[in-house]
N, C-alpha and C positions, 0 to 999 in steps of 0.2 A: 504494500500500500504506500502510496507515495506520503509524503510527511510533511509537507510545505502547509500551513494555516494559510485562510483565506480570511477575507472580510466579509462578513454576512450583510449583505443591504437588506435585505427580503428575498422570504423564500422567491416568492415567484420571478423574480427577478432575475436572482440566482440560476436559477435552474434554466431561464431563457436564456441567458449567459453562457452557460454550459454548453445548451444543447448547439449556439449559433459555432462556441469554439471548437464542438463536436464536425459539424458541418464544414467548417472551414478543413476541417482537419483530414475529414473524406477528399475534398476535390483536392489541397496538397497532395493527396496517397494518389488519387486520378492522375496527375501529372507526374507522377512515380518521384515525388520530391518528398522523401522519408524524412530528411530532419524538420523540418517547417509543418507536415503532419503529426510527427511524434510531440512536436512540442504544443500546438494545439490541443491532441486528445489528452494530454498531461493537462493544460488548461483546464480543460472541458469536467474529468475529475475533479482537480483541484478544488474547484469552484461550489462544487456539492459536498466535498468526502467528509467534512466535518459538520456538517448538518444535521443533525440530526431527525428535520421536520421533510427533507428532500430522499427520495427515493433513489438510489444511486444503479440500479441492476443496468440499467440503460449506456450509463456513461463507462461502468467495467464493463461490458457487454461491448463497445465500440472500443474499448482500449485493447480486449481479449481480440479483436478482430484484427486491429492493426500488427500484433504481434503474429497471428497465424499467420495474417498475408507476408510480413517481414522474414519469416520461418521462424521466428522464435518460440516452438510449442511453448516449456515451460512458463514463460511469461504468459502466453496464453491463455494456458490454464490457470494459471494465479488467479488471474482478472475473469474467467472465464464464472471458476469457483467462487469468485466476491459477488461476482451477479447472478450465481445460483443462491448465495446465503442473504444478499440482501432480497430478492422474492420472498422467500423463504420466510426469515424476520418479518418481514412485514406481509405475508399471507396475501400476497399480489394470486389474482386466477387469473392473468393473462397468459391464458392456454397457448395462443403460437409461439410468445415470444419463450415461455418453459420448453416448448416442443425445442426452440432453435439454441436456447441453452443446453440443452441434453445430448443434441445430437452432437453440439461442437466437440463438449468434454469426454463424449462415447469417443469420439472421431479421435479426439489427440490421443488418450487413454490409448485407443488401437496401434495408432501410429507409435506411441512409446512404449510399444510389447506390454502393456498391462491389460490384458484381456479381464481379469476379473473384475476389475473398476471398470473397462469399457464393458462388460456384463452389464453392471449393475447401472450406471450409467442410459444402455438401456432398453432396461424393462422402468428405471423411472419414463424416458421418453415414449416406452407403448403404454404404459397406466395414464399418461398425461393424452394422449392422442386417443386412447378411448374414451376419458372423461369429455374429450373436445368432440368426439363423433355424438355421446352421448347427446351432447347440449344442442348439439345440430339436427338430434333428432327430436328431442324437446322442441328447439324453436319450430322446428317445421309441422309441428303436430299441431301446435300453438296457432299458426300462423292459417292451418287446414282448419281448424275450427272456427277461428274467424271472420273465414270467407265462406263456410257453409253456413253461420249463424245470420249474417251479411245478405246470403242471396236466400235464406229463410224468410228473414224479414222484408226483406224488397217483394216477393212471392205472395208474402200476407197482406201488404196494403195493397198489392195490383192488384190480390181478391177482394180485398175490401172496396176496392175504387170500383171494379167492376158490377162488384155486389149494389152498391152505393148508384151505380149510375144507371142499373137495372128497373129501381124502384121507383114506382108510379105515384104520385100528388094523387091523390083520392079527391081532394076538392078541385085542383087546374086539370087535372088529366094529364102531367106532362112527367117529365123526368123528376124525380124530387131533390138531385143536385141541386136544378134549376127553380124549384120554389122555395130553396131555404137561401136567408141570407147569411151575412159572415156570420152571424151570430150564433147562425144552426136553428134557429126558429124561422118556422116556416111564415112566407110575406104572407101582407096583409091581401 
């Protein structure tokens, strides 16, 4: 973890701060200009790591990235693992971004001949990828009932409009739409 204090203005501040010196720090690595990126995503930490009120998985998550692409697994991993344990702590269910932290730490694990941590590694990532299908089968069920409840009710006042527009005035002879007013009591 890097050690440097920061100055807290506000959170939210902060954390736009972050995320801008994050960004900057992507297109440096785009232009393959590694020290001018590394010291951005260093930025981009920095600016959160001592906050306590700031969620950090994001910004280790994009430091853990700079280092796979530089080949530096171990560092990778370091920063990879700080963005599983701040999830973690703080009980974040951002199910894709867990999915793309699991795979990375399976991924280096593998790559450093440690197969029983890339094991374990993941079957977290298939228990997270099931919970994720789960909820997608949740919302779609949610979303099915909805749109049957929806073309239920649209169904029942077309019967009712039809039913409605059926019906005979007993005194005009005509439609009884047409002999009631807004009021629903029928003209004089």
């Amino acid at each position: 973890v890097l050690t440097k204090d920061t100055v807290f203005i506000n959170k939210d501040i902060d954390e736009s701060r972050s995320f801008i010196f994050i960004r900057k720090a992507r297109i440096f690595l785009t232009y393959n200009q590694k020290d001018s990126a590394f010291r951005y995503f260093q930025k981009g930490v920095l600016q959160v790591q001592n906050n306590p009120k700031i969620t950090k998985f994001l910004q280790y998550f994009a430091m853990g990235n700079f280092y796979y692409e530089t080949g530096d697994l171990q560092q990778a991993l370091k920063y990879y693992l700080l963005s599983e344990k701040d999830m973690e702590l703080r009980k974040w269910e951002w199910n894709d971004f867990r999915l793309k932290t699991y795979h990375q730490i399976a991924n280096i694990y593998g790559k450093l001949n440690n197969p029983e941590k890339k094991e374990f590694y993941e079957q977290k990532y298939n228990v997270e990828s099931t919970k994720r299908l789960e909820n997608y089968n949740k919302n779609i069920q949610k979303t099915v009932e909805f749109i049957l409840k929806e073309k239920i009710k649209k169904q029942s006042i077309a019967y009712k409009n039809r039913v409605w527009q059926k019906e005979v005035c007993h005194t005009h002879h005509s439609p009884l739409w047409q002999c009631l007013g807004e009021t629903g009591f029928p003209k004089p």
